[in-house]
N, C-alpha and C positions, 0 to 999 in steps of 0.2 A: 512499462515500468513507471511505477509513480515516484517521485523523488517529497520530500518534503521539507520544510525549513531548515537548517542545519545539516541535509544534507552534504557530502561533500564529493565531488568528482573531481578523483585525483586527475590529471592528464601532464603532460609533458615530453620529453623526448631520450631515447636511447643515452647514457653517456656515451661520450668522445663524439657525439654529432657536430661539435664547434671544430675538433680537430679535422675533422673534413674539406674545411674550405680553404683555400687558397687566396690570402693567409689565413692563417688559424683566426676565428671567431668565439670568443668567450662574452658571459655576462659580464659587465665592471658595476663596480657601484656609481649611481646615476641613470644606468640606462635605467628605459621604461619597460615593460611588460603589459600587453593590452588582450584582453580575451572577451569575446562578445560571441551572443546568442542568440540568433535572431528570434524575436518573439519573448525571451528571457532577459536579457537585461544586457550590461557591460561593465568589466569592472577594470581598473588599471591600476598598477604596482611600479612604485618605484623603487630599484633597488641599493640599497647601504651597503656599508661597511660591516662586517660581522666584529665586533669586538665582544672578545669573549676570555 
């Protein structure tokens, strides 16, 4: 597969995966988010508040 600029690869995880853990594990705003590729790059997210 060739991908090209503005490509986008969604990925993520099942909902209710945070209800799993003992205790419950959710995103808060603040945490960080880190995904990296070896040989592609690294990118990192930090997550807010939604107002909306």
């Amino acid at each position: 597969m060739t991908l090209y600029p503005g490509d986008v690869i969604p990925t993520g995880t099942p909902s209710g995966v945070g209800a799993g853990f003992k205790p419950p594990r959710f995103l808060r705003p603040g945490d960080t988010m880190r995904l990296s590729v070896e040989g592609l790059g690294e990118q990192t997210q930090r997550l807010v508040a939604f107002q909306g």
